[in-house]
N, C-alpha and C positions, 0 to 999 in steps of 0.2 A: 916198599911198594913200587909198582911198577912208576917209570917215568917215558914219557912220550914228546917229539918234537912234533909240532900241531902246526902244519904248513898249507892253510889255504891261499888258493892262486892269489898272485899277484897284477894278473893281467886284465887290468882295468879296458888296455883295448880293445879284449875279444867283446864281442857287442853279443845278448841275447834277442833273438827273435821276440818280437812285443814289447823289448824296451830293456835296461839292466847291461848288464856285464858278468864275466865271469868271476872276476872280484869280489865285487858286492855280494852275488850271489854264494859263493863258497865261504865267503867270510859269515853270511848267514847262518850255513852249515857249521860252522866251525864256533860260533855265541851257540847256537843249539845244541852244542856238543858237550859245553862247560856244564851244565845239571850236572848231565848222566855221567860226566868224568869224576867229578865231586863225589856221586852219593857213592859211585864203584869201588873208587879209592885208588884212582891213576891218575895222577900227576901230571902237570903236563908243560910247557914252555911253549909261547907261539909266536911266530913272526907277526909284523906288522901290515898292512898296506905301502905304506913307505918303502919294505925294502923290496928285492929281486929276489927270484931263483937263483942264483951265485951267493948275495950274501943271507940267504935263508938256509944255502949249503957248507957257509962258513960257523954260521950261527950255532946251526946242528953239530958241527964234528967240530966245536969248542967245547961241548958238553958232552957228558956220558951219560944217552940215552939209551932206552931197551929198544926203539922202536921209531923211526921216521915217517910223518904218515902227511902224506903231502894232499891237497885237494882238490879237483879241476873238476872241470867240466869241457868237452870234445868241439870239434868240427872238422867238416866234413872235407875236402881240397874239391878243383874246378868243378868238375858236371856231378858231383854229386852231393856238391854241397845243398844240405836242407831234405837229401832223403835217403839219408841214412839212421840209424838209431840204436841204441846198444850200452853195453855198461862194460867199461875196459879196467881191470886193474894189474898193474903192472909192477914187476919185480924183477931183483938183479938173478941172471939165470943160473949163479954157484951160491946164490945163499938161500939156503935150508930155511933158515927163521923167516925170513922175507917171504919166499914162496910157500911157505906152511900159512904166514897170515896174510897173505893175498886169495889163497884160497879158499881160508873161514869168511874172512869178508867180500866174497864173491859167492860162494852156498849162501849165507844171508841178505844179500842183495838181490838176489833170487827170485826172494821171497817178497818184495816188494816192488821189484821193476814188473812194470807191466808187460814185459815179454823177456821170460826168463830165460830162455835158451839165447837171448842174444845177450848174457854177461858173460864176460871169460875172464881167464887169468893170460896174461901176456909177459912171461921173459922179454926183458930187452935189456941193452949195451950201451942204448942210443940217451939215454933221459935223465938227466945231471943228479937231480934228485932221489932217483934209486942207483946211479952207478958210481955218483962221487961221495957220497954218504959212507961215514964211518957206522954208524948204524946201522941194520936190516932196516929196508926201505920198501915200502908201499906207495905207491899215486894211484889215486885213482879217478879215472874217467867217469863219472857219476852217468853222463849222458851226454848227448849232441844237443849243443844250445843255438845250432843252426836249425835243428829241427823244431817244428812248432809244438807238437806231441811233447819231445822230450825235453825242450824248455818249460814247459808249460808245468808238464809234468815234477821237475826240480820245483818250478815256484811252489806248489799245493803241496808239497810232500818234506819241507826244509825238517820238520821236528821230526818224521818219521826215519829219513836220512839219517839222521844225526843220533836218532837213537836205537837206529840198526849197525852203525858204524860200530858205535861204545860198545854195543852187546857183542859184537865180535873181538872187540879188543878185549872183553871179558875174558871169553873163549879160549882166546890166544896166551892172556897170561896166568888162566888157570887159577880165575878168584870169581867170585859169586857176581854177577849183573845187578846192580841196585837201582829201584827206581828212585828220581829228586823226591827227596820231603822237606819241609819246610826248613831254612836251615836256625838251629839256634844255640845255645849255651847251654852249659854244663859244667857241674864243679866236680872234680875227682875228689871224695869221702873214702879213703883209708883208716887203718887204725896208725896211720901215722909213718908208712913204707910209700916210697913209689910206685905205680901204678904203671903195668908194662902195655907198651903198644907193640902190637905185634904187627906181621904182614901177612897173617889169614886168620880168618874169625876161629880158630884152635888153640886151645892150650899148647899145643905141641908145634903154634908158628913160632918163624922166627923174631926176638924181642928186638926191634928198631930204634926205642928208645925208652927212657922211665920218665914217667910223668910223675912231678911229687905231687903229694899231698897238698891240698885247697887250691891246687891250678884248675884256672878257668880255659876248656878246650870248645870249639866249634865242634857241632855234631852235624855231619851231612847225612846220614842215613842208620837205618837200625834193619840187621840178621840177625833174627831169632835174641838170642843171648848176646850180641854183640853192635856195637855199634862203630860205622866210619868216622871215625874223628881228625880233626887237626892241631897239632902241639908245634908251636915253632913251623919251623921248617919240614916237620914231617906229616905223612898220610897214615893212618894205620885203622885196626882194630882193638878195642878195647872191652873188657868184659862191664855188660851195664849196669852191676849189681855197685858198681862202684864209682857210679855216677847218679849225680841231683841236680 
């Protein structure tokens, strides 16, 4: 299954208009993200508030992720701070995977900024996080938290954010969108083989791991015939007929 570096800002000092930071805020973003990453079945690692953007880009290219996905929110420089507004995401401009899913998650941000022609996708060189990354890298500028609208806007809107994000990262790694269900247990009931978890709800995915017989697995969500489970260390799908 896929795996993801989950890098909301760190910058306690950017102040939001009516109160907050952009910190707190994206770090909101990024608890509202864990559901919908769970029921999907993507994996994910995230930095702290404690550390920085330097070591969140150490963190990341210690580990072999599919996908860098860093979190902010904008502002404005001199005279025009506080009246601008818009939704920025940004990507290294020779990588393919990066700008394909900077794209999907700007078409779906679209759909929820209240003024869709002002999101774009942005190439750049300049921004440690998509250019120092061993991964494809994405940031994105959710909005200008100088602005009152689209501060305001970020507050009212953190679970839809965060579960317009996921559905793009769906998108991007080409596995079914699942919404949170309750999460609980389940015992794998074989006639006595291991039980394969796979990384698409198919017979014909690839098998990730075997699960023996009377293991007790976490079940984050149910497709059709399948369900997202957890075994150890691994995310996958498993066929339900073999679970109680």
């Amino acid at each position: 299954m896929p795996i993801i570096y989950l890098s909301p800002s760190t910058q306690e000092f950017n102040p939001y208009v009516g109160g907050g930071n952009e910190e707190f805020y994206m770090n909101l973003v990024a608890d509202a993200m864990v559901p919908y990453l769970n029921a999907t079945g993507i994996e994910y690692v995230r930095n702290t508030p404690e550390m920085t953007a330097a070591t969140s880009i150490v963190a990341s290219n210690a580990g072999n992720y599919d996908l860098h996905l860093a979190l902010h929110s904008n502002a404005a420089a001199g005279t025009n701070s506080g009246k601008i507004r818009g939704t920025e995401v940004y990507y290294y401009p020779t990588s393919q995977n990066g700008q394909r899913a900077a794209e999907i998650i700007a078409n779906n941000l679209k759909l929820i900024y209240p003024i869709p022609q002002n999101v774009k996708t942005i190439p750049t060189t300049r921004i440690g996080e998509v250019s120092k990354t061993k991964a494809p890298s994405v940031l994105i500028e959710f909005a200008f938290h100088d602005n009152p609208e689209d501060a305001e806007w970020i507050r009212n809107n953190i679970n839809e954010i965060a579960e317009n994000v996921v559905l793009s990262l769906a998108d991007y790694f080409d596995i079914p969108f699942l919404m949170p269900e309750i999460i609980r247990t389940a015992q794998v009931v074989t006639k006595g083989g291991n039980l394969n978890l796979r990384n698409k709800p198919s017979l014909t995915g690839d098998v990730i791991a075997s699960i023996p017989n009377g293991t007790v697995v976490t079940v984050y969500s149910n497709y059709g015939d399948w369900s997202v489970v957890r075994y150890n260390n691994f995310t996958g799908y498993v066929y339900n007929s073999f679970l109680t």
